[in-house]
mmCIF file as gemmi writes it, N, C-alpha and C atoms, coordinates in Angstrom:
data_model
loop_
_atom_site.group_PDB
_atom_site.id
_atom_site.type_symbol
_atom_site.label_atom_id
_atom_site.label_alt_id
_atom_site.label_comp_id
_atom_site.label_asym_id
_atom_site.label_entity_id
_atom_site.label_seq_id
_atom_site.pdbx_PDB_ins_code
_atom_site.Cartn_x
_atom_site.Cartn_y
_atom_site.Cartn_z
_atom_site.occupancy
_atom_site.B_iso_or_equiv
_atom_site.pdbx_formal_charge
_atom_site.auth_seq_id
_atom_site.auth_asym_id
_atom_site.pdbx_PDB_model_num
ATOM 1 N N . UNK Axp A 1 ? 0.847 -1.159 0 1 0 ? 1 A 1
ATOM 2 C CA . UNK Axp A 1 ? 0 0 0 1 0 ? 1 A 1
ATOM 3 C C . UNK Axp A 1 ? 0.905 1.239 0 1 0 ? 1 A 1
ATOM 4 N N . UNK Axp A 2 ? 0.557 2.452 -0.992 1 0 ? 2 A 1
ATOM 5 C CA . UNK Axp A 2 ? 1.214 3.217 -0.692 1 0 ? 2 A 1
ATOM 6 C C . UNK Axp A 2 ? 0.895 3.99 0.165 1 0 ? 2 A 1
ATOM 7 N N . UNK Axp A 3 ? 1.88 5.324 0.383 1 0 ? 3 A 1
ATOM 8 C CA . UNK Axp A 3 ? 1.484 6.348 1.386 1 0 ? 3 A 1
ATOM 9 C C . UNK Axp A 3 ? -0.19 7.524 0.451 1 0 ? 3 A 1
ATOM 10 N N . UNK Axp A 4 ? 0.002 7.442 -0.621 1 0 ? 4 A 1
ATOM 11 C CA . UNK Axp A 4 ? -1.262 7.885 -1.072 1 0 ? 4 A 1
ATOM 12 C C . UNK Axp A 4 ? -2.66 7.706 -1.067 1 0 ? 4 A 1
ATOM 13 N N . UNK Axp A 5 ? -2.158 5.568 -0.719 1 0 ? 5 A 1
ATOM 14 C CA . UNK Axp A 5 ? -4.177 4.701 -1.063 1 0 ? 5 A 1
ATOM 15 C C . UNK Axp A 5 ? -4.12 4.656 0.813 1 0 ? 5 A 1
ATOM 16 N N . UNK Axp A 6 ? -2.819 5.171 1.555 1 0 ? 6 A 1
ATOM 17 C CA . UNK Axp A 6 ? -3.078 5.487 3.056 1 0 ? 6 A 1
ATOM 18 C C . UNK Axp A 6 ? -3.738 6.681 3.717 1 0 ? 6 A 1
ATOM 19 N N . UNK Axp A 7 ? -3.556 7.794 2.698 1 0 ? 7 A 1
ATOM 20 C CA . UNK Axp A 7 ? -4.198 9.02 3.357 1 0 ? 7 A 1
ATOM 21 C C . UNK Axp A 7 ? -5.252 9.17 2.633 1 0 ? 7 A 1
ATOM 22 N N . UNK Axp A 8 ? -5.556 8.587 1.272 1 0 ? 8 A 1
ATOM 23 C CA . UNK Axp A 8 ? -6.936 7.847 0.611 1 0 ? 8 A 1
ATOM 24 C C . UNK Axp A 8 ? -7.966 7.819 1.838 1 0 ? 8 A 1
ATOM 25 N N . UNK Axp A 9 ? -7.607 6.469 2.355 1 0 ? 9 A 1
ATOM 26 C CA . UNK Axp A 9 ? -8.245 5.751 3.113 1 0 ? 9 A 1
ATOM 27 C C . UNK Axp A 9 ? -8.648 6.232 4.586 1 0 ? 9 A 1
ATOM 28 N N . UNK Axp A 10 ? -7.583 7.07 4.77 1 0 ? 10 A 1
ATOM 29 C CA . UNK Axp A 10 ? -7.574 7.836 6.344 1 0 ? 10 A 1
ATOM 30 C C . UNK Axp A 10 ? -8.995 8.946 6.348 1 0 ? 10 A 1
ATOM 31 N N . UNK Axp A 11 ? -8.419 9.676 4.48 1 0 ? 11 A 1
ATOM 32 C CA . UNK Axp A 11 ? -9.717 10.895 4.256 1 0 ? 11 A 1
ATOM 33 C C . UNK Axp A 11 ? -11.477 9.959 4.329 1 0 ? 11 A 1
ATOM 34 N N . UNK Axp A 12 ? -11.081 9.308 3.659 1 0 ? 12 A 1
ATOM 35 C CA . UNK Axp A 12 ? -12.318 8.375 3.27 1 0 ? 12 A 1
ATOM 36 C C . UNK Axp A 12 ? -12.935 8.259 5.308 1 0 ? 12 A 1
ATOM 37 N N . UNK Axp A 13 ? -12.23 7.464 5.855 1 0 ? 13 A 1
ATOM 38 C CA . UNK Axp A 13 ? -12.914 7.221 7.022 1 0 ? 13 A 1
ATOM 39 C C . UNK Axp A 13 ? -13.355 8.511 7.925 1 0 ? 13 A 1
ATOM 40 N N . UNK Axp A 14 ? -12.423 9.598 7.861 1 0 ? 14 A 1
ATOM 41 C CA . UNK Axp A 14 ? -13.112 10.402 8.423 1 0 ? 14 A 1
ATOM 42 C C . UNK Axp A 14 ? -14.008 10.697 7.595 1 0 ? 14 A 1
ATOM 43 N N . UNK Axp A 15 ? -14.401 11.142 6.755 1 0 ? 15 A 1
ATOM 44 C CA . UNK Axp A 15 ? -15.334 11.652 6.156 1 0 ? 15 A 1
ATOM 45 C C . UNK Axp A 15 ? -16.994 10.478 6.561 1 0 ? 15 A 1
ATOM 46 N N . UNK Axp A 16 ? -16.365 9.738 6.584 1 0 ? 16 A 1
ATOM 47 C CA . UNK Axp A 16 ? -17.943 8.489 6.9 1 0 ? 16 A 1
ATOM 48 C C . UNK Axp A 16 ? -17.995 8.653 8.166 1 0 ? 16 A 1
ATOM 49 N N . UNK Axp A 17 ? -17.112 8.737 9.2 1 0 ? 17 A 1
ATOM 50 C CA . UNK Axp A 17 ? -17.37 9.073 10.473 1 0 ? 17 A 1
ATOM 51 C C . UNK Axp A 17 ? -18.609 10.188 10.839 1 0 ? 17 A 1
ATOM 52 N N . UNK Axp A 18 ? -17.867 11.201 9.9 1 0 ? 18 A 1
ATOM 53 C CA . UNK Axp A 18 ? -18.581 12.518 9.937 1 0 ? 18 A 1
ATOM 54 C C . UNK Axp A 18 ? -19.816 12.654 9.772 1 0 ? 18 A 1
ATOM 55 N N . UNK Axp A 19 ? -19.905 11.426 8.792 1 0 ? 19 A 1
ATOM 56 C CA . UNK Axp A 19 ? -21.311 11.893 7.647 1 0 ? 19 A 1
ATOM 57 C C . UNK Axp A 19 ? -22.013 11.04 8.829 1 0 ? 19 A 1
ATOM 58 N N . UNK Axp A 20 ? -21.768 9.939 9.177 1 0 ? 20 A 1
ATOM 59 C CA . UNK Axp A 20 ? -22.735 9.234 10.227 1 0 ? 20 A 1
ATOM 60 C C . UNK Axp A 20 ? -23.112 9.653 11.495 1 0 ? 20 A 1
ATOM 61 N N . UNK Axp A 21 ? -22.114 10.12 12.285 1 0 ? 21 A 1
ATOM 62 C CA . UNK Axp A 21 ? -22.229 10.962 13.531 1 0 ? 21 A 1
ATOM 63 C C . UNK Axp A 21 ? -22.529 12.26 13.174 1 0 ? 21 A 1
ATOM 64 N N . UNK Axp A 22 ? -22.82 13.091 12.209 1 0 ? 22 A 1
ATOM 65 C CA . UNK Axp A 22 ? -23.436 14.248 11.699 1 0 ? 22 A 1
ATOM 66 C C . UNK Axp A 22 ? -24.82 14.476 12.351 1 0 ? 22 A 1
ATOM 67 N N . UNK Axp A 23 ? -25.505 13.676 12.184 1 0 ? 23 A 1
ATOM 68 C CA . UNK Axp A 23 ? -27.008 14.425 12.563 1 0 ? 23 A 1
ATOM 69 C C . UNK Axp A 23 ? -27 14.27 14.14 1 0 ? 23 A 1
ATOM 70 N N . UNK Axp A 24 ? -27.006 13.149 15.443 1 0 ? 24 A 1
ATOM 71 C CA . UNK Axp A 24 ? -26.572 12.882 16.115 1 0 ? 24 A 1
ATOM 72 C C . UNK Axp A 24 ? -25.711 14.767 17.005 1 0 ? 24 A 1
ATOM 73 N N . UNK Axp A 25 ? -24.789 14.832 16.499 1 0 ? 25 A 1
ATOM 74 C CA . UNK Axp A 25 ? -24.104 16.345 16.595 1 0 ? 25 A 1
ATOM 75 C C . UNK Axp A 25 ? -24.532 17.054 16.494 1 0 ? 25 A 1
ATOM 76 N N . UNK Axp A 26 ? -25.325 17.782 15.703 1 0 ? 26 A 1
ATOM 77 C CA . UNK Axp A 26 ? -25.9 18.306 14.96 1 0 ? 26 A 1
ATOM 78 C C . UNK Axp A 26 ? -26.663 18.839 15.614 1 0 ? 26 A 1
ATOM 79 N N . UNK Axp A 27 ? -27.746 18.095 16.224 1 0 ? 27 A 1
ATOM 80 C CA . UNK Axp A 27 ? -28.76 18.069 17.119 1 0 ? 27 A 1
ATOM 81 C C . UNK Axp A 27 ? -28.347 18.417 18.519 1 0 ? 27 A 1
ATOM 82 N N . UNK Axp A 28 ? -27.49 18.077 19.358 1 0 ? 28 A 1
ATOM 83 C CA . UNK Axp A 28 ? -26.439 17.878 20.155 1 0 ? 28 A 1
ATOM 84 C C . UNK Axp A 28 ? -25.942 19.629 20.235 1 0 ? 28 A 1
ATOM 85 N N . UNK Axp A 29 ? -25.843 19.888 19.295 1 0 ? 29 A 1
ATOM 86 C CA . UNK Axp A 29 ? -25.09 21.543 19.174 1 0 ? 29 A 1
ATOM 87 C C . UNK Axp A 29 ? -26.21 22.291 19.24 1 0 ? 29 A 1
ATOM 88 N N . UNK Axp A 30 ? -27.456 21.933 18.34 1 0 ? 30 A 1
ATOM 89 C CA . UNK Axp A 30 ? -27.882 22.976 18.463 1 0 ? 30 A 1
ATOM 90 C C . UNK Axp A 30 ? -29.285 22.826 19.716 1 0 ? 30 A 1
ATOM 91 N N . UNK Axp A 31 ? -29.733 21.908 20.418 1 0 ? 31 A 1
ATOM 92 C CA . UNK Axp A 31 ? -30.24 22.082 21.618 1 0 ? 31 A 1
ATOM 93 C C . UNK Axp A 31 ? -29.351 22.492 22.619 1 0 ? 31 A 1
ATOM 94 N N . UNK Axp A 32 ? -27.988 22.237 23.126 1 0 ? 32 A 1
ATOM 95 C CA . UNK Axp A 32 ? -27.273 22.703 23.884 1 0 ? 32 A 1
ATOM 96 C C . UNK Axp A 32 ? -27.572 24.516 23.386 1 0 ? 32 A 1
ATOM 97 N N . UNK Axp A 33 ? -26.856 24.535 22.619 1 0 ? 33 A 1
ATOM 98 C CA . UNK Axp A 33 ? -26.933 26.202 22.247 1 0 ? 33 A 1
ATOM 99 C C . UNK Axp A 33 ? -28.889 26.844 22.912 1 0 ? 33 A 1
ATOM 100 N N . UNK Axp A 34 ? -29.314 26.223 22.349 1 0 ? 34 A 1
ATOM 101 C CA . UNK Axp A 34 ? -31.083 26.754 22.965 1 0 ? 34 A 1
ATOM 102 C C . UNK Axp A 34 ? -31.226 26.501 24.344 1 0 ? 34 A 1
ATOM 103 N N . UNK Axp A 35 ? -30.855 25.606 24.729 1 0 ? 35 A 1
ATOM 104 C CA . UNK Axp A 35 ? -30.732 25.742 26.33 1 0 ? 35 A 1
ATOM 105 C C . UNK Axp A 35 ? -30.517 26.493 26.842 1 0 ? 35 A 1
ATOM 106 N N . UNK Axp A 36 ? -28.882 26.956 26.369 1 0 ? 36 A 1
ATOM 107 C CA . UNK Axp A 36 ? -27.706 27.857 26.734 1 0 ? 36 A 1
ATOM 108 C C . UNK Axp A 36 ? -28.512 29.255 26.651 1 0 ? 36 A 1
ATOM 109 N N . UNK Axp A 37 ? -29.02 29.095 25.694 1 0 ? 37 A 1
ATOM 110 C CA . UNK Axp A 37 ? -29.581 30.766 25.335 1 0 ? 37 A 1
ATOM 111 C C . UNK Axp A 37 ? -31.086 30.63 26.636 1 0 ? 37 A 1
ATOM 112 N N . UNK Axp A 38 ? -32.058 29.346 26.435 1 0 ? 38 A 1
ATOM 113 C CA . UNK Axp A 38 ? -32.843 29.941 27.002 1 0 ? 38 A 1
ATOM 114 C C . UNK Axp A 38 ? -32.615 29.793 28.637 1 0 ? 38 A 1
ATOM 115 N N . UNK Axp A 39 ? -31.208 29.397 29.437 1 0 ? 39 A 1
ATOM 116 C CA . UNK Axp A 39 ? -30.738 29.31 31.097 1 0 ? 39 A 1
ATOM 117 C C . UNK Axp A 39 ? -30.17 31.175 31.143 1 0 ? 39 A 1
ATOM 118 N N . UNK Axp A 40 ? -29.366 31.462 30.334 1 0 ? 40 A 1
ATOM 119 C CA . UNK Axp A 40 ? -28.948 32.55 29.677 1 0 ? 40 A 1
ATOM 120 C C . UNK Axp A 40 ? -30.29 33.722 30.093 1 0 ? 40 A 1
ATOM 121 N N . UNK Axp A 41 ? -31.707 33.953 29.909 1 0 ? 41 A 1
ATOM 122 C CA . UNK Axp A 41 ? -32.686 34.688 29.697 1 0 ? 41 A 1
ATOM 123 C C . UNK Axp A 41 ? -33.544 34.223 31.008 1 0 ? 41 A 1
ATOM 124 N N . UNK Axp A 42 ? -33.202 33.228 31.432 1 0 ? 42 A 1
ATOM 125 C CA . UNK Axp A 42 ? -34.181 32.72 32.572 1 0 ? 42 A 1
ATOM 126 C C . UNK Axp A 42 ? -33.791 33.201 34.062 1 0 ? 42 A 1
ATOM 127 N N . UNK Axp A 43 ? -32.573 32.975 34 1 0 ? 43 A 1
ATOM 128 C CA . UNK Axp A 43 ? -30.951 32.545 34.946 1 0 ? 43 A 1
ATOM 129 C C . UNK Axp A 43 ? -31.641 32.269 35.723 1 0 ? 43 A 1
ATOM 130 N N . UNK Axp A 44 ? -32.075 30.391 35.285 1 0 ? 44 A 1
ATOM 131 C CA . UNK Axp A 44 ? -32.109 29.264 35.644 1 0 ? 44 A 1
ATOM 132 C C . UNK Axp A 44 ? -31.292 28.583 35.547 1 0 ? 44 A 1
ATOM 133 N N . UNK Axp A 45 ? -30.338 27.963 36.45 1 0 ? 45 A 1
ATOM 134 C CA . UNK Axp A 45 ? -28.715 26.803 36.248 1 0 ? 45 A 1
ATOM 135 C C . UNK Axp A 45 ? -29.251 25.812 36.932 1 0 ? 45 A 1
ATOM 136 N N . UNK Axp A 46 ? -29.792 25.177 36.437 1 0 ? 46 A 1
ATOM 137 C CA . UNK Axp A 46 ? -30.305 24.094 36.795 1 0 ? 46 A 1
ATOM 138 C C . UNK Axp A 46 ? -29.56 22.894 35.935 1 0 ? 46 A 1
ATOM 139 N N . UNK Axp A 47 ? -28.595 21.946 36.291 1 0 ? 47 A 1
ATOM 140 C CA . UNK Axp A 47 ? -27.926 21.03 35.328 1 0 ? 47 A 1
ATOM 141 C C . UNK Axp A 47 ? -28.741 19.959 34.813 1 0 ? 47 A 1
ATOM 142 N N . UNK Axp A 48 ? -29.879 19.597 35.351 1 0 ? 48 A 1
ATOM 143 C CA . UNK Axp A 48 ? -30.806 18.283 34.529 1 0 ? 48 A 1
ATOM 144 C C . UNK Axp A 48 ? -31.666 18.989 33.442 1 0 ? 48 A 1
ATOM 145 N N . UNK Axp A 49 ? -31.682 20.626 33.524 1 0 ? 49 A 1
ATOM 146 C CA . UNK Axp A 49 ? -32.22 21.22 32.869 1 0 ? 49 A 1
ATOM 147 C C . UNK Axp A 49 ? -31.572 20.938 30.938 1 0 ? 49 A 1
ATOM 148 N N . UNK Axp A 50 ? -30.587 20.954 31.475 1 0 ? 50 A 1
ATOM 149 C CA . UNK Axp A 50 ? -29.298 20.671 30.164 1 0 ? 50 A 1
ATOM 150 C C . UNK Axp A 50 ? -29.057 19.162 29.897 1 0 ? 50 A 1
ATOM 151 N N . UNK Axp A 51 ? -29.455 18.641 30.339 1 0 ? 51 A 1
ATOM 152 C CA . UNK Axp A 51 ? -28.957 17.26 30.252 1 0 ? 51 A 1
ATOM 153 C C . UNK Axp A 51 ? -29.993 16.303 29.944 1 0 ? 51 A 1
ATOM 154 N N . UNK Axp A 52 ? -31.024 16.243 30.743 1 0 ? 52 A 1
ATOM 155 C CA . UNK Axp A 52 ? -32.142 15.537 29.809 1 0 ? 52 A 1
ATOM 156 C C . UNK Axp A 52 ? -32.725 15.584 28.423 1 0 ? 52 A 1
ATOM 157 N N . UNK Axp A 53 ? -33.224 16.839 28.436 1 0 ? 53 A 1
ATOM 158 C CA . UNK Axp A 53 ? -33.499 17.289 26.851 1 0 ? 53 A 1
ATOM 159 C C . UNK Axp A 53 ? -32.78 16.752 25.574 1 0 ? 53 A 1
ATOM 160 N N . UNK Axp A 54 ? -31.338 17.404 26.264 1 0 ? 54 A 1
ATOM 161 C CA . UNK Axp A 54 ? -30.157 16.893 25.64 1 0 ? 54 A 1
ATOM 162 C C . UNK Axp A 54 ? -29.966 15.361 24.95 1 0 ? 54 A 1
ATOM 163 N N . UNK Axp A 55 ? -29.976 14.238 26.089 1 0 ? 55 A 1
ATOM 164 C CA . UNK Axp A 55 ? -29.895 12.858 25.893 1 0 ? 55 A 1
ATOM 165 C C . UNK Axp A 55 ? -31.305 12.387 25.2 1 0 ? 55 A 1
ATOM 166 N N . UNK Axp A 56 ? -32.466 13.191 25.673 1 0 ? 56 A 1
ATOM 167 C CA . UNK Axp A 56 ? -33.555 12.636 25.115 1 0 ? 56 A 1
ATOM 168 C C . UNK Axp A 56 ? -33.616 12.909 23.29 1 0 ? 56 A 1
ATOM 169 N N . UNK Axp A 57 ? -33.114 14.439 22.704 1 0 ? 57 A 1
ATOM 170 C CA . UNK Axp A 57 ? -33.43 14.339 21.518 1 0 ? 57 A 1
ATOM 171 C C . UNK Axp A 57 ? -32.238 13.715 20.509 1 0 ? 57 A 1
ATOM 172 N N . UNK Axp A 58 ? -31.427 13.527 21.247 1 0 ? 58 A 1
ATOM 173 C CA . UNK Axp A 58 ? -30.08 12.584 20.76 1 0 ? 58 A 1
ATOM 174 C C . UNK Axp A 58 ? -30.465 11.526 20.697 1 0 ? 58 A 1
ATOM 175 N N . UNK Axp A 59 ? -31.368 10.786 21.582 1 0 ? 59 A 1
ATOM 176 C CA . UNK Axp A 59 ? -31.682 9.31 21.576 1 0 ? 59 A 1
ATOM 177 C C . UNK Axp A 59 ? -32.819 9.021 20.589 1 0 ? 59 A 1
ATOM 178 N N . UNK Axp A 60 ? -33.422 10.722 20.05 1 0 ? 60 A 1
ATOM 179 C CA . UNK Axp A 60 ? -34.348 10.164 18.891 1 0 ? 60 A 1
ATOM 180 C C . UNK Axp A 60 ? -33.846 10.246 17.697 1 0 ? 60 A 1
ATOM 181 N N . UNK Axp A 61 ? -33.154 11.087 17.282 1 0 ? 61 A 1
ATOM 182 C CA . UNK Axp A 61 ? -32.632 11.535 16.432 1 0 ? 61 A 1
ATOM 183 C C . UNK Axp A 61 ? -31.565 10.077 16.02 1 0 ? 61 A 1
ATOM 184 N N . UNK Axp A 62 ? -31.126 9.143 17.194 1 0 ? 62 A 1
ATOM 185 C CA . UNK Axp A 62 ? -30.398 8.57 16.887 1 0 ? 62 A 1
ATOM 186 C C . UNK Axp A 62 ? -31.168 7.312 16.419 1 0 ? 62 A 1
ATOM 187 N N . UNK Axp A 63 ? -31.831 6.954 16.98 1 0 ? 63 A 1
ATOM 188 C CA . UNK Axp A 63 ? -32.701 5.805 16.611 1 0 ? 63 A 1
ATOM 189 C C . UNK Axp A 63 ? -33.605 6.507 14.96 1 0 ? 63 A 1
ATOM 190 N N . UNK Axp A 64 ? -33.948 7.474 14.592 1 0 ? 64 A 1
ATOM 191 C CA . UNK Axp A 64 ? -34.709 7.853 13.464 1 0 ? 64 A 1
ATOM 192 C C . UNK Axp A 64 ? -33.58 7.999 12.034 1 0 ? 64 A 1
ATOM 193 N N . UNK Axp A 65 ? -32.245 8.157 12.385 1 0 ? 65 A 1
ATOM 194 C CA . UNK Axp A 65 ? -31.549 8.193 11.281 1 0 ? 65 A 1
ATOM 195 C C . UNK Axp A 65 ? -30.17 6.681 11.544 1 0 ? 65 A 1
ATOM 196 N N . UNK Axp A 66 ? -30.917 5.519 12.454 1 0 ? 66 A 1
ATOM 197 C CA . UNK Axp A 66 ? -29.779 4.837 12.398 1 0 ? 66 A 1
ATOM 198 C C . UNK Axp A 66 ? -29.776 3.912 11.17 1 0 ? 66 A 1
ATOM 199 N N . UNK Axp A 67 ? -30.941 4.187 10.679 1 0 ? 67 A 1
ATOM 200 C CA . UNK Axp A 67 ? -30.862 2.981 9.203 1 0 ? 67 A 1
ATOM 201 C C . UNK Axp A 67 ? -29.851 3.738 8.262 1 0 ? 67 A 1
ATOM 202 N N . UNK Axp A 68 ? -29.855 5.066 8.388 1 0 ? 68 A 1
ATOM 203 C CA . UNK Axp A 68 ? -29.025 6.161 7.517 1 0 ? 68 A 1
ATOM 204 C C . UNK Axp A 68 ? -27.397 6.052 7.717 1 0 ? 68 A 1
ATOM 205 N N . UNK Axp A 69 ? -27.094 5.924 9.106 1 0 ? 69 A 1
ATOM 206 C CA . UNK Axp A 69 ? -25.923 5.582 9.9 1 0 ? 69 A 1
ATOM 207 C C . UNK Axp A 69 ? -25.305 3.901 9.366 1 0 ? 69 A 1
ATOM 208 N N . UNK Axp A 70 ? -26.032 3.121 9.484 1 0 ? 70 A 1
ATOM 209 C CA . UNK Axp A 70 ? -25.659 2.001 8.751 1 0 ? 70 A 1
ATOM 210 C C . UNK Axp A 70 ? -25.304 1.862 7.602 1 0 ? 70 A 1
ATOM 211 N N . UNK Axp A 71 ? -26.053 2.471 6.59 1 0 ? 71 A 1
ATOM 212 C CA . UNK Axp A 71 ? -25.77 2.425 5.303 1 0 ? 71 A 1
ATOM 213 C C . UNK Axp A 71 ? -24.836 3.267 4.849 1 0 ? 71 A 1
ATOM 214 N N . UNK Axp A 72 ? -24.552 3.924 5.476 1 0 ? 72 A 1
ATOM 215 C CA . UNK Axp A 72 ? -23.425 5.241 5.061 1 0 ? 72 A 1
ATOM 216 C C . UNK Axp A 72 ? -22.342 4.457 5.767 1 0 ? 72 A 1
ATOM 217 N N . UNK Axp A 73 ? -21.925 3.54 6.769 1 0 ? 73 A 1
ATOM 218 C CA . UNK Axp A 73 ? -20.991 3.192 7.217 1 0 ? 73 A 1
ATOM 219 C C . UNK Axp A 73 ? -20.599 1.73 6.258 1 0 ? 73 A 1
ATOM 220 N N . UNK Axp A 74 ? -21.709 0.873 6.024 1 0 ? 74 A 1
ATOM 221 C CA . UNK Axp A 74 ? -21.541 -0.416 4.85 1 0 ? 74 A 1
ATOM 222 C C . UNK Axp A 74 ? -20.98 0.081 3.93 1 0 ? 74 A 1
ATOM 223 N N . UNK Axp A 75 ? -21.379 1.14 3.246 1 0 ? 75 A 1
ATOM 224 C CA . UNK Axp A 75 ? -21.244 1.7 2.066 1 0 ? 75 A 1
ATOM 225 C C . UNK Axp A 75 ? -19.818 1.521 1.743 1 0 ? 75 A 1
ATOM 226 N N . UNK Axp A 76 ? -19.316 2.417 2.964 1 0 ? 76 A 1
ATOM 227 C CA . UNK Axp A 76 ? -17.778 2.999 3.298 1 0 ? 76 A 1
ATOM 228 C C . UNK Axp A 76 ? -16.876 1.431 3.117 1 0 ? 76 A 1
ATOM 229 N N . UNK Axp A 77 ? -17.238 0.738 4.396 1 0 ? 77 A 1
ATOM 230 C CA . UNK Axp A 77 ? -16.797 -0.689 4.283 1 0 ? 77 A 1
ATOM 231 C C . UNK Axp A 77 ? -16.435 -1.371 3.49 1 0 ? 77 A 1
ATOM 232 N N . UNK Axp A 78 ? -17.531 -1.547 2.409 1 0 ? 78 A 1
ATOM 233 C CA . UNK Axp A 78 ? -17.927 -2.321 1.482 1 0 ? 78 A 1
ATOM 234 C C . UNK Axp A 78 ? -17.524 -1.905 0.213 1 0 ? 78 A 1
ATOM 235 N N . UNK Axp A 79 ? -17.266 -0.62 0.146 1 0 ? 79 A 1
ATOM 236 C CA . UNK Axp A 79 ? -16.745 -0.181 -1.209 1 0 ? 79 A 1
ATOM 237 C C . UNK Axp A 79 ? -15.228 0.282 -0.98 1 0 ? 79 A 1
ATOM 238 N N . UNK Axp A 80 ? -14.855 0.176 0.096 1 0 ? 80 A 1
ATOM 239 C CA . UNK Axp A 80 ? -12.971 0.59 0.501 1 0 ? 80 A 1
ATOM 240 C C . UNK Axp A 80 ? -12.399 -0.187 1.405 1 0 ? 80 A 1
ATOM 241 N N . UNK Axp A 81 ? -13.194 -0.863 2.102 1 0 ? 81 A 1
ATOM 242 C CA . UNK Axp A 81 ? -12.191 -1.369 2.841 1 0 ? 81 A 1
ATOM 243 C C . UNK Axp A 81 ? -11.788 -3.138 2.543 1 0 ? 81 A 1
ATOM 244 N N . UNK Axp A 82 ? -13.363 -3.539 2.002 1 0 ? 82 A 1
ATOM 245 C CA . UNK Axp A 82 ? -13.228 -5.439 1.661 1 0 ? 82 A 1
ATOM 246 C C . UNK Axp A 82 ? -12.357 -5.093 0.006 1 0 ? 82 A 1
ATOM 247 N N . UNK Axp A 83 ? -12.32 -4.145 -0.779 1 0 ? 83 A 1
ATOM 248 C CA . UNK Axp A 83 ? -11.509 -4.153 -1.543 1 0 ? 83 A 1
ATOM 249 C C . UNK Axp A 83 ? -9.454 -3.647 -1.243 1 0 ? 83 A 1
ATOM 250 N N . UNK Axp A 84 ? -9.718 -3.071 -0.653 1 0 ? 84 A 1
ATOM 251 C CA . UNK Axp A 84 ? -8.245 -2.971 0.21 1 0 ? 84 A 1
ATOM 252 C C . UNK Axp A 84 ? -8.288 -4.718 0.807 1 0 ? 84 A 1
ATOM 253 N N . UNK Axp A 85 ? -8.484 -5.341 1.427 1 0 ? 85 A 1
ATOM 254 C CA . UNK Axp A 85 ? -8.679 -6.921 2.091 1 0 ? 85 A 1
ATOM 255 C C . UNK Axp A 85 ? -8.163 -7.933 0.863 1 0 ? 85 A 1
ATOM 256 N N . UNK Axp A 86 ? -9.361 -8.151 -0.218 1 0 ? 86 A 1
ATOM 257 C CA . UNK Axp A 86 ? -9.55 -8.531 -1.088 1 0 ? 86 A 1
ATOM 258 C C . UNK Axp A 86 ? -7.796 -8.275 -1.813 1 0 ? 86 A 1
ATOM 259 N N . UNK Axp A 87 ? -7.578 -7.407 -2.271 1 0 ? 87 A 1
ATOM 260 C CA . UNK Axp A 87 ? -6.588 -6.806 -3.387 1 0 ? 87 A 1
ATOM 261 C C . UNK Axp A 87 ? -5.526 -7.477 -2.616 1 0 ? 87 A 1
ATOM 262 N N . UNK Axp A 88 ? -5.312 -7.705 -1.06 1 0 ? 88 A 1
ATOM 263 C CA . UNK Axp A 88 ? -4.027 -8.251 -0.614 1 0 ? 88 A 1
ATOM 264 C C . UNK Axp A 88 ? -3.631 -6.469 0.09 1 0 ? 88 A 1
């Protein structure tokens, strides 16, 4: 393998990382930020205030795009990495 089909492969995985843990984050950033803004306007510091919401729309968001998460990660797999395997 050269040092080229290595940083190939390095770009390639982050990039599927990204694309899969994307929405997940996404969501993650921007309820934290609305929290932030609405503890910010309340000055309410309340920490379960931040933290439930938080885990709860992460846990939907994660379950509603995990068929999306799978297939974007097979994809990756399956088209770069069993051929890197395969080729030797």
């Amino acid at each position: 393998m050269t040092e080229t089909q290595t940083y190939d492969i390095i770009s390639a995985t982050v990039w599927a990382v990204l694309l899969a843990s994307g929405p997940v984050l996404g969501v993650a950033l921007a309820i934290g930020l609305v929290i932030a803004f609405f503890q910010a306007l309340t000055q309410i510091q309340e920490m379960t205030l931040t933290f439930v919401p938080k885990v709860g729309l992460m846990l939907i968001v994660f379950w509603v795009t995990m068929s999306f998460m799978t297939t974007a990660l097979s994809d990756f797999y399956l088209g770069q990495i069993i051929p890197l395997i395969a080729g030797g």
